[in-house]
Residue, then its C-alpha position, 0 to 999 in steps of 0.5 A: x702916490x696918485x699912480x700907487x691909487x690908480x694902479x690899485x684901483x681906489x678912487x680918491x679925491x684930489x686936492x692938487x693945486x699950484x704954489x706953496x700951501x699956507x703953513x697953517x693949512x699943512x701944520x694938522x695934517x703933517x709936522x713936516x709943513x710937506x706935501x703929499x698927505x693921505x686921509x684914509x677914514x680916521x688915518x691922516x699919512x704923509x710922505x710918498x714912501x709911508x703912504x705906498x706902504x700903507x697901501x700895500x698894507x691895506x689893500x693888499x691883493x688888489x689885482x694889478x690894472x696891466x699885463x706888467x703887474x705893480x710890485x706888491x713891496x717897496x723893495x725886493x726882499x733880497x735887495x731890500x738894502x740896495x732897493x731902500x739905497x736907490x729909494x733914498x737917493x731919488x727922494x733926496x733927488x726930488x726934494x732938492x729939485x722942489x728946492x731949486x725950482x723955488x729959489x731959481x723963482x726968488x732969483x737964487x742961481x749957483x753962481x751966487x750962491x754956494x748952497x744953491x750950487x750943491x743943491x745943483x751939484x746934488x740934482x746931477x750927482x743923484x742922476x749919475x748914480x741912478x744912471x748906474x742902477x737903472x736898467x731900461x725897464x725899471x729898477x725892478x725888472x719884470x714889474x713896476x716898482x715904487x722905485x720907477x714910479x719915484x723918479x718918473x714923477x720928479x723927472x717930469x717935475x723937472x721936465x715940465x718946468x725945464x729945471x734940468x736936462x737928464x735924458x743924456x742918461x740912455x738909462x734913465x730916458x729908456x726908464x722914463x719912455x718905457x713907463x711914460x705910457x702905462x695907464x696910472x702914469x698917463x692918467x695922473x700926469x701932469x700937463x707941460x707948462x708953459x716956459x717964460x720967454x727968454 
């Protein structure tokens, strides 16, 4: 959502903080207890997909902030079912990984667990499949897409916290490099963690 704002030129007030926001906190703002949440004057929006659409509602024809321009739809309209596939896949892809990352923190590992050991199962099965729809300059060849902007934040995500080894994927790595120095995703990247010593 931050790159979506960057890229359509709208300033924004952040509230971006670490760690797992009260329920209390999250309860107005959205049912679903998750983050992230959009006010818009009197519009409250969550969730990453329905947010980008609104934008694209709203502000539509702002001018694009690079030579590459930002995909004015979340899908193709003649791949719309195939591109809503790949949506899909890398949102389950990211929440399993937010997942992970909280109960590795509690001490929770596949080996004792069974649904720890999906979760893990689920994280590599997604990369795989992405691997297999991704072509080096994004899933939308010749703009950049709400697709590539989905997996370069939970790849990151990932990274930055040594969750998971992917760049074994030449496709998904090539995505990632080509996209990493694009103006809204420099600007809106997070800065590495530091990892606790083994």
């Amino acid at each position: 959502m931050r790159i979506v704002l960057h890229e359509l030129q709208l300033g924004n007030d952040a509230d971006i903080r670490p760690g797992i926001r009260p329920v209390e906190e999250l309860r107005p703002l959205n049912p679903s207890l998750t983050l992230p949440v959009l006010k818009d004057g009197d519009e409250i929006l969550f969730g990453s997909d329905l947010i980008i659409d609104f934008l694209f509602s709203r502000y539509a024809g702002r001018p694009s902030s690079d030579t590459i321009p930002l995909a004015a739809t979340m899908t193709r309209p003649d791949r719309h079912l195939q591109d809503l596939k790949v949506l899909s896949v890398i949102a389950s892809f990211a929440d399993t990984l937010v997942n992970v990352r909280h109960y590795r923190s509690e001490g929770m590992t596949g080996a004792k667990s069974h649904y720890m050991s999906r979760q893990e199962a689920r994280l590599e099965s997604c990369l795989d499949w992405l691997e297999d729809q991704a072509t080096g300059e994004g899933f939308w060849p010749g703009v950049f897409s709400i697709m590539d902007i989905a997996l370069i934040c939970p790849l990151d995500y990932g990274e930055n916290r040594g969750l998971l080894h992917w760049r074994a994927r030449p496709r998904l790595a090539a995505l990632y490099d080509f996209w990493r120095a694009r103006p809204s995703v420099a600007a809106t990247a997070e800065a590495p963690m530091a990892q606790p010593a083994v």
